[in-house]
Backbone as CSV, one residue per row, in Angstrom:
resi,resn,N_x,N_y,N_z,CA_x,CA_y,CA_z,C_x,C_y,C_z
1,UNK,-36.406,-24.180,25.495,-36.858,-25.461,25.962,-37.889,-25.996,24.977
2,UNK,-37.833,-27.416,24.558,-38.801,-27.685,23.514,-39.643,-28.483,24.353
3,UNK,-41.054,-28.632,24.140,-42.216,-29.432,24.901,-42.176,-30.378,23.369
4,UNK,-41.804,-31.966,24.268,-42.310,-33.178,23.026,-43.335,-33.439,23.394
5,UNK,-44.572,-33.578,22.874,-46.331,-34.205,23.222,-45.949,-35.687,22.257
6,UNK,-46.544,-36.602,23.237,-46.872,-37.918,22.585,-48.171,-38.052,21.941
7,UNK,-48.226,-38.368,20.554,-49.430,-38.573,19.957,-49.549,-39.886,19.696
8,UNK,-50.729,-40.274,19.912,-51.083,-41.683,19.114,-50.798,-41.121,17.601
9,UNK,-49.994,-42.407,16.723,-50.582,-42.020,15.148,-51.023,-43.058,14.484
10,UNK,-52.100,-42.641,13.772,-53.267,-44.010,13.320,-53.038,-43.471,11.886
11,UNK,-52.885,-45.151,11.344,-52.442,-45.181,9.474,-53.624,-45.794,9.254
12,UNK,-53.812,-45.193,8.038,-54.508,-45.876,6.706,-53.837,-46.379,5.572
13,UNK,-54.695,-46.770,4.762,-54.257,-47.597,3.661,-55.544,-46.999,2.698
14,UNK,-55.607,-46.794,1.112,-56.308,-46.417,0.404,-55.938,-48.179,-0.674
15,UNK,-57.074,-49.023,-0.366,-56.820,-50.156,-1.317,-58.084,-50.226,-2.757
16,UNK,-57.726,-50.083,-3.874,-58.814,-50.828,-5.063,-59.110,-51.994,-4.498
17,UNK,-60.405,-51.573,-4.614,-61.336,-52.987,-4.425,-62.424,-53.475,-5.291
18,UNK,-62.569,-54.756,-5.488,-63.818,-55.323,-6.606,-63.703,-56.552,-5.452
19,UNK,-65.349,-56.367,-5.426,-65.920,-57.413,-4.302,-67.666,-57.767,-5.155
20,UNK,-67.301,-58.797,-4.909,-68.519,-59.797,-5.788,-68.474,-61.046,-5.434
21,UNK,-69.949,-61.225,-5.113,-69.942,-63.088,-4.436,-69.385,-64.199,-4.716
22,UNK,-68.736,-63.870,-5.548,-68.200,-65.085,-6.705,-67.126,-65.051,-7.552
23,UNK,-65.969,-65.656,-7.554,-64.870,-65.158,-8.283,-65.120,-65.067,-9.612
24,UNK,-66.092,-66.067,-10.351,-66.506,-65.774,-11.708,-66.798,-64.335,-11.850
25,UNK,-67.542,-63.839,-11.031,-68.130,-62.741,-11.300,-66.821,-61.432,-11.267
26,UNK,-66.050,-61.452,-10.144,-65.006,-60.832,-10.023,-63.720,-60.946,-11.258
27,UNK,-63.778,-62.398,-11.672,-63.146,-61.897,-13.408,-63.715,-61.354,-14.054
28,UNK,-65.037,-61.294,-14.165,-65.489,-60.760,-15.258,-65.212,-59.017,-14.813
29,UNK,-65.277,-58.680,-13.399,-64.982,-57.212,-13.416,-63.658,-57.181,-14.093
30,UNK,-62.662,-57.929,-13.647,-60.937,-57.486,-14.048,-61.316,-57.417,-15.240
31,UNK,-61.810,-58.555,-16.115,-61.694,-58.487,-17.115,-61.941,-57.003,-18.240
32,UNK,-63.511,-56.300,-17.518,-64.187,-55.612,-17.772,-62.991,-54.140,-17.903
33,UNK,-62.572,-54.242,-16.484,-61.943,-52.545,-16.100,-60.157,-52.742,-16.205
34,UNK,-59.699,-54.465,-16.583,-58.413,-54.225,-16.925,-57.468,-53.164,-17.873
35,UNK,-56.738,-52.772,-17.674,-55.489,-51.999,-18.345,-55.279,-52.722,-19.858
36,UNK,-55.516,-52.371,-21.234,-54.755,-52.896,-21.902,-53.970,-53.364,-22.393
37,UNK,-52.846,-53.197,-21.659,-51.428,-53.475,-21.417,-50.783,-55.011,-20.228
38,UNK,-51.809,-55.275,-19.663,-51.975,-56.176,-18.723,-52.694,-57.327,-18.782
39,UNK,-52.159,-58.639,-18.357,-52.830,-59.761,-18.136,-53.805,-59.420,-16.765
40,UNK,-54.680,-60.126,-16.721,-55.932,-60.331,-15.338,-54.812,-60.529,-14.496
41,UNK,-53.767,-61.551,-14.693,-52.783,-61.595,-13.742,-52.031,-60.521,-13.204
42,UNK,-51.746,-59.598,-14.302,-50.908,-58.275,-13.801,-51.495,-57.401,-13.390
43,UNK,-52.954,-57.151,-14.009,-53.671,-56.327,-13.103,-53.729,-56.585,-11.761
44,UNK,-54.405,-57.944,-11.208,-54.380,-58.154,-10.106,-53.263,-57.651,-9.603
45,UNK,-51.704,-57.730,-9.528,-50.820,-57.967,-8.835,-50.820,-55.799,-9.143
46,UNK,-50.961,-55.115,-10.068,-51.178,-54.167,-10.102,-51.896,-53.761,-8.978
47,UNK,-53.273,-54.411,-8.639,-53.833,-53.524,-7.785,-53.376,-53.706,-6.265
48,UNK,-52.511,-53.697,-6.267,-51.778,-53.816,-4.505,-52.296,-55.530,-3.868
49,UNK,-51.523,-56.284,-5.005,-51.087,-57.495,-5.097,-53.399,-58.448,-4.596
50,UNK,-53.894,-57.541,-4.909,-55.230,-58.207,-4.891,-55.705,-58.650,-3.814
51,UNK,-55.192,-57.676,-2.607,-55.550,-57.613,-1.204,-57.696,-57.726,-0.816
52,UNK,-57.391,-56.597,-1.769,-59.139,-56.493,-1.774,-60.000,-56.017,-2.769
53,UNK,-59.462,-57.642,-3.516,-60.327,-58.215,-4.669,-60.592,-60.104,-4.661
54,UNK,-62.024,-59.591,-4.912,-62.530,-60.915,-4.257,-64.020,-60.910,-3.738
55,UNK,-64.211,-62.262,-2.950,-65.121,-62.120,-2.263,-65.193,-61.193,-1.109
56,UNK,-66.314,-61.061,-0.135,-66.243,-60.295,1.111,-65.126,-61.151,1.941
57,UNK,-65.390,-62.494,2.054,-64.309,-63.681,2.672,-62.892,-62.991,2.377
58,UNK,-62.582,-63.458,1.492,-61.620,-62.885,1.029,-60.778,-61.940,1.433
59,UNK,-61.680,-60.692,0.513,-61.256,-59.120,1.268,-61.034,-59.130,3.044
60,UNK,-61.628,-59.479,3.175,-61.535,-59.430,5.034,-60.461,-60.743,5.114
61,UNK,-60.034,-61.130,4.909,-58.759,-61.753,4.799,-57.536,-60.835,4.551
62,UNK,-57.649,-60.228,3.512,-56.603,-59.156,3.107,-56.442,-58.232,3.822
63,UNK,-57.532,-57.276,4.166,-57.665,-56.464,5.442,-57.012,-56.878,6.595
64,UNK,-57.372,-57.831,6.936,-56.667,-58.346,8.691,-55.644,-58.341,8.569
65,UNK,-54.126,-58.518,7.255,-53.065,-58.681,7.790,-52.866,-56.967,7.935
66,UNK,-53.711,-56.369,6.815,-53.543,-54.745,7.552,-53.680,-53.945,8.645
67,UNK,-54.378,-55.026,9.509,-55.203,-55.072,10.459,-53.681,-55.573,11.741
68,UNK,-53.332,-56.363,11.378,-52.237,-57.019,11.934,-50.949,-55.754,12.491
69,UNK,-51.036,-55.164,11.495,-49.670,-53.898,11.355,-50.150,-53.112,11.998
70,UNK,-51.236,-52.542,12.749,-52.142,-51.774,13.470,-52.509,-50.118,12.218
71,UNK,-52.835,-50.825,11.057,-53.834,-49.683,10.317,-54.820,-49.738,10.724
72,UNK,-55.502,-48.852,10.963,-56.880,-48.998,11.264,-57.519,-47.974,10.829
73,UNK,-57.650,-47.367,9.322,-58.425,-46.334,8.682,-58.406,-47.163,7.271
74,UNK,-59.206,-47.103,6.915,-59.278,-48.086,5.189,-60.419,-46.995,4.246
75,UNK,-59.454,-47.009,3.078,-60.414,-46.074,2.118,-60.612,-46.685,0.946
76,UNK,-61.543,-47.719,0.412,-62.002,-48.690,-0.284,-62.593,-47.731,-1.762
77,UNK,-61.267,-47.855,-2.768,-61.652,-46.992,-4.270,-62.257,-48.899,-4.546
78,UNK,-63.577,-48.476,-5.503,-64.155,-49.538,-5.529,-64.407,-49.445,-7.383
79,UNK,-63.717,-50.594,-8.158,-63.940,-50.397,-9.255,-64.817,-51.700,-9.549
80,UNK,-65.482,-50.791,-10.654,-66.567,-51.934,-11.118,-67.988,-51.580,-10.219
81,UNK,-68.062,-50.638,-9.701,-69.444,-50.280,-9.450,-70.714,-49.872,-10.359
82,UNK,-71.714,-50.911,-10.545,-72.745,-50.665,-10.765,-74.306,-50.751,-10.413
83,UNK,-75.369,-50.756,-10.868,-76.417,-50.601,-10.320,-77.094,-52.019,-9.913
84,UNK,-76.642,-52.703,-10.563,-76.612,-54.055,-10.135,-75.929,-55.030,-8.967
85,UNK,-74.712,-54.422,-8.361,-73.452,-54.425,-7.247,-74.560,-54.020,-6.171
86,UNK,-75.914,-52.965,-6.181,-76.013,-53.067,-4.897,-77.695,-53.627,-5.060
């Protein structure tokens, strides 16, 4: 006899993120940590189509449609961190 248990199962998402008040400022990260091989354009679309890159506005824009699909664990690799970012 097999026992099935119902589990809740809760997804995450692991998204690159560059968050800066200001999109000027946020090119200048792409610009900074882009791929050599890549336009700012392809990077962006590289980093999981630039969900959460941007402002905070923004990012929390991108989030919610993840938010929408019922993920609800987020693991924010954050490029372009420096001592100045906080």
């Amino acid at each position: 006899m097999f026992v099935v248990y119902k589990k809740d199962i809760q997804y995450y998402v692991v998204l690159p993120c560059i968050i800066r008040e200001s999109e000027d400022e946020v090119s200048k990260v792409l610009a900074q940590n882009k791929r050599n091989d890549k336009t700012i354009e392809q990077y962006t679309q590289y980093l999981v189509n630039g969900i959460a890159i941007g402002t905070p506005e923004k990012i929390m824009e991108g989030i919610s449609k993840y938010v929408d699909i019922d993920v609800r664990h987020f693991v924010l690799h954050c490029i372009g961190l420096d001592d100045e970012t906080f």
